[in-house]
C-alpha positions as CSV (number, residue, x, y, z in Angstrom):
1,X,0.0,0.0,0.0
2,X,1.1,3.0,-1.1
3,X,2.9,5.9,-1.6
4,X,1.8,7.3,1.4
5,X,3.1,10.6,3.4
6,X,6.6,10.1,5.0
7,X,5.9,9.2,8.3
8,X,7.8,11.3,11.2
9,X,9.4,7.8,12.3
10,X,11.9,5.6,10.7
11,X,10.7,7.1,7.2
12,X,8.0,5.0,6.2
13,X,6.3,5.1,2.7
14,X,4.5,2.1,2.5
15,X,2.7,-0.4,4.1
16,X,2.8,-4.2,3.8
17,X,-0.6,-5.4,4.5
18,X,-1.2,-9.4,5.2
19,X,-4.9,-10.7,5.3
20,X,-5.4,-14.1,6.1
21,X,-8.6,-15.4,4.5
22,X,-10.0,-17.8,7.2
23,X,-10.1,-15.4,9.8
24,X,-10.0,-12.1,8.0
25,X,-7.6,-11.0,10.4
26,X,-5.0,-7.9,9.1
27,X,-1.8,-7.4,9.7
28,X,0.2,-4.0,8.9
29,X,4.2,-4.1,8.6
30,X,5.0,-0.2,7.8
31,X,8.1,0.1,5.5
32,X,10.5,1.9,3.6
33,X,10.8,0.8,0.4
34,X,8.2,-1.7,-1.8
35,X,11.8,-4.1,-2.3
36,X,10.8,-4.7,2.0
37,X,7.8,-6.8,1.3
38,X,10.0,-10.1,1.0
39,X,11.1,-9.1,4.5
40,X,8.1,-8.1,5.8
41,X,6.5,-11.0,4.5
42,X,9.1,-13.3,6.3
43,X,8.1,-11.6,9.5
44,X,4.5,-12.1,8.7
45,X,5.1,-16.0,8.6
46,X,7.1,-16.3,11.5
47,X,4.2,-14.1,13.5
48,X,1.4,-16.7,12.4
49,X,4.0,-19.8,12.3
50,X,1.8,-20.3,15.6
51,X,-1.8,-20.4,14.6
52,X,-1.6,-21.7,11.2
53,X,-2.9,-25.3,11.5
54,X,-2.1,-26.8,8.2
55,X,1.0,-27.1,6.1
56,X,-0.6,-26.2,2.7
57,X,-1.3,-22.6,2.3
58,X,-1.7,-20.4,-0.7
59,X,-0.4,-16.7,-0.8
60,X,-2.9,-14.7,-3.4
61,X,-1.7,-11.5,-5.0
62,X,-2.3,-8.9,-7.7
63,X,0.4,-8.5,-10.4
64,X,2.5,-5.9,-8.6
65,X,6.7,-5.7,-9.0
66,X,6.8,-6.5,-5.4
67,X,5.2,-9.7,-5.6
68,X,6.7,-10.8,-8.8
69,X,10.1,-11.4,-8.2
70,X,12.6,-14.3,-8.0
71,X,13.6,-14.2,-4.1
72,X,10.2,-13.9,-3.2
73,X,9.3,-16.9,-5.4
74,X,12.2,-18.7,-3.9
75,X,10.8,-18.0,-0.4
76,X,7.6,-19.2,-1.2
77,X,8.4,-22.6,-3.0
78,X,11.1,-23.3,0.1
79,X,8.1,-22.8,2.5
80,X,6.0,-25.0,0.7
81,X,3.7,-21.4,0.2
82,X,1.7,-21.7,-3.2
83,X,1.4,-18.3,-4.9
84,X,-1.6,-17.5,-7.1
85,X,-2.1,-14.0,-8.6
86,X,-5.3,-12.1,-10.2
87,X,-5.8,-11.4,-13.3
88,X,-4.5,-7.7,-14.8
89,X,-6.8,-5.4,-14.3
90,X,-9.4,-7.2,-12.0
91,X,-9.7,-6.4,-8.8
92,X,-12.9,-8.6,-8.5
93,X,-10.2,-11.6,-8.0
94,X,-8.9,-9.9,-5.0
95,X,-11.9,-9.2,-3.6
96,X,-11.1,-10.2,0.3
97,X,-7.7,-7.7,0.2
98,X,-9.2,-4.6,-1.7
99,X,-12.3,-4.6,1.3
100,X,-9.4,-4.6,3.8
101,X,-8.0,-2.4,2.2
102,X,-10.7,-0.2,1.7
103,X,-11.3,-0.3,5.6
104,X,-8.3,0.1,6.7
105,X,-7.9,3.2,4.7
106,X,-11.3,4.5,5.8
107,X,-10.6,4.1,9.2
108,X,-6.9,5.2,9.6
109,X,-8.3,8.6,8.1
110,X,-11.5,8.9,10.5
111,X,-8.4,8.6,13.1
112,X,-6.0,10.9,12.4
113,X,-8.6,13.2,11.5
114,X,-11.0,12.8,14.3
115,X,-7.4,12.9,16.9
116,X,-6.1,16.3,15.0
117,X,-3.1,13.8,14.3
118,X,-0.7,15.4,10.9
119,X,-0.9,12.8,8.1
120,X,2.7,11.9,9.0
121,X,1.5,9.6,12.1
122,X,-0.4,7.4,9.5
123,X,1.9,4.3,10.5
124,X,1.1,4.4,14.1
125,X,-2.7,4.8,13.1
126,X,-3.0,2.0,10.3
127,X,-1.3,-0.2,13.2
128,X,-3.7,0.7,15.6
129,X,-6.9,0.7,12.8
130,X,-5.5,-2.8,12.1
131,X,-5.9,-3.6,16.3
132,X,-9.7,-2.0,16.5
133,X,-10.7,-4.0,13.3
134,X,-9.6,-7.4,14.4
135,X,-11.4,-7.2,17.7
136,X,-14.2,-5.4,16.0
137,X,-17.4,-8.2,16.4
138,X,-19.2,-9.5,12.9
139,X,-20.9,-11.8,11.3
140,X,-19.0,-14.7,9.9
141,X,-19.5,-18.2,8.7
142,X,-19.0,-21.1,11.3
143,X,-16.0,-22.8,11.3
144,X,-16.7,-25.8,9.2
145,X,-19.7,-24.7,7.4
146,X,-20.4,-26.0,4.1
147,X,-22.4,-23.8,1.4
148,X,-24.3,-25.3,-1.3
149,X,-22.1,-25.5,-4.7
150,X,-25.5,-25.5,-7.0
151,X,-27.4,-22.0,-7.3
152,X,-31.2,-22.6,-6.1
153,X,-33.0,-22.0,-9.1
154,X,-37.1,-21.8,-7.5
155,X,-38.5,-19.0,-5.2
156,X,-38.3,-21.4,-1.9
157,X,-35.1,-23.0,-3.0
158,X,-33.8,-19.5,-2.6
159,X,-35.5,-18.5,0.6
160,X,-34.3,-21.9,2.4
161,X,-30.8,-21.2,1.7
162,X,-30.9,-17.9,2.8
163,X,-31.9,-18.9,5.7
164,X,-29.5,-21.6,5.6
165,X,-26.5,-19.0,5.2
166,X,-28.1,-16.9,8.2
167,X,-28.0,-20.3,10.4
168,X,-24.0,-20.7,9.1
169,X,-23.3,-17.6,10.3
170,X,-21.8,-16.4,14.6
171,X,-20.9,-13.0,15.8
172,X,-17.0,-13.3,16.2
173,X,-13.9,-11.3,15.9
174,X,-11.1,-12.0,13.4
175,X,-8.7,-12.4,16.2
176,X,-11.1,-14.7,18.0
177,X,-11.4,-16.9,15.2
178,X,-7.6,-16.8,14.4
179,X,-5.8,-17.1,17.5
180,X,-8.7,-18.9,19.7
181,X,-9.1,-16.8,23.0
182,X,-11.0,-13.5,23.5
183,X,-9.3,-10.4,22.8
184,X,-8.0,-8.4,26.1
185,X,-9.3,-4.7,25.7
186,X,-8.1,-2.9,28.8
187,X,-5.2,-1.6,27.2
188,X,-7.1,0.4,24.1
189,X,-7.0,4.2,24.3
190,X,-8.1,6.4,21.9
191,X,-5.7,7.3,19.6
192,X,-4.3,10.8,20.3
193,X,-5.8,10.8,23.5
194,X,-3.6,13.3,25.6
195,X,-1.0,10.9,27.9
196,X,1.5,12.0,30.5
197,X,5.1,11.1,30.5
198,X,6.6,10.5,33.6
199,X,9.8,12.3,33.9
200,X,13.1,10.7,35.4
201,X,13.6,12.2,38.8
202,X,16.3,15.0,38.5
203,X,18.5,16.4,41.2
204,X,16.9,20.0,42.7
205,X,13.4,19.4,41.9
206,X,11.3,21.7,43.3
207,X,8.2,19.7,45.5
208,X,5.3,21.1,43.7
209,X,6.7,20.9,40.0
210,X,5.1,19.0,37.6
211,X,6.3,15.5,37.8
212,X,4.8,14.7,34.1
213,X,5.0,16.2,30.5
214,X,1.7,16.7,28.4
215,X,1.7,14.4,25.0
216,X,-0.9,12.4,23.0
217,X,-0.9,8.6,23.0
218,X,-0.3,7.6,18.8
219,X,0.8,4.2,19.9
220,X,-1.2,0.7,20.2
């Protein structure tokens, strides 16, 4: 994702972002340059090394430089990591990225803009946009669930598997369903919420001076 704004830290430009399908669960790797994705990506697998159940895994991608490239195709085939891409010019075969995507654009802007936060803190807010969307509850299909392969073709053929979808589907959270155990939320702020920074005791301090600086919370 990307170009973006130069963020004030570490120089960021773009953004790896990793959705895994089963779960819909989104990760965000903030870097440099697009030639970091094989990195990035590396990263990505050793974070979900634990929760991936299953050997056989497929990594789906559009036709971008980044993805098409000898080390990263090296990577893939030594990790057993099939890689299928879309079509040129279709984003219809990448339909569970560009929704992702599309929310995590949406709601990295409502934060910086609702906070008062300069577009240069976008990689601490996609992070944390990333955080409030996997613990954000939906609708998704049970675990397991099967859904019919042949279109119903009368008027209550229809309405029985609609209702047959509905029954399929639980309110859940992406990092519910990936990682198994409810999500802890006492430590979420709101981002750019004002914070104080303790400050290190220093010799000659008067008694009733602040012991604290002012500052806004950007972080997860």
């Amino acid at each position: 994702l990307g170009p973006l704004p130069e963020s004030i830290n570490a120089n960021y430009s773009y953004a790896a972002v990793f959705i895994d399908a089963f779960s819909s669960y989104i990760s965000v790797y903030p870097m440099r340059y697009k030639n970091d994705l094989e990195r990035n990506y590396q990263q990505y697998e050793a974070d979900m090394a634990p929760y991936f159940k299953t050997f056989t895994r497929r990594f789906h991608s559009d036709n971008g430089g980044e993805f098409i490239n000898n080390s990263l195709a090296e990577f893939l085939r030594s990790n057993e990591v099939r890689h299928t891409k879309s079509a040129p010019y279709a984003p219809n075969q990448n339909t569970i990225a560009e929704q992702a995507m599309w929310k995590l654009c949406t709601t990295t802007r409502a934060m910086l803009l609702e906070s008062g936060m300069p577009p240069c803190h976008w990689a601490q807010a996609m992070v944390q946009a990333a955080n409030v969307i996997n613990v954000k509850p939906k609708l998704m299909h049970r675990a397991g669930s099967t859904v019919g392969v042949m279109p119903p073709t009368t008027r209550e053929a229809k309405k029985d598997a609609a209702k047959q979808r509905q029954s399929n589907k639980v309110w859940t959270t992406a990092f519910y369903r990936l990682k198994g155990y409810k999500p802890h939320l006492a430590n979420f702020k709101v981002f750019g919420c004002r914070a104080y920074l303790l400050k290190e005791p220093i010799k000659g301090r008067k008694k009733l001076e602040s012991l604290a600086e002012k500052g806004w919370l950007i972080g997860p």
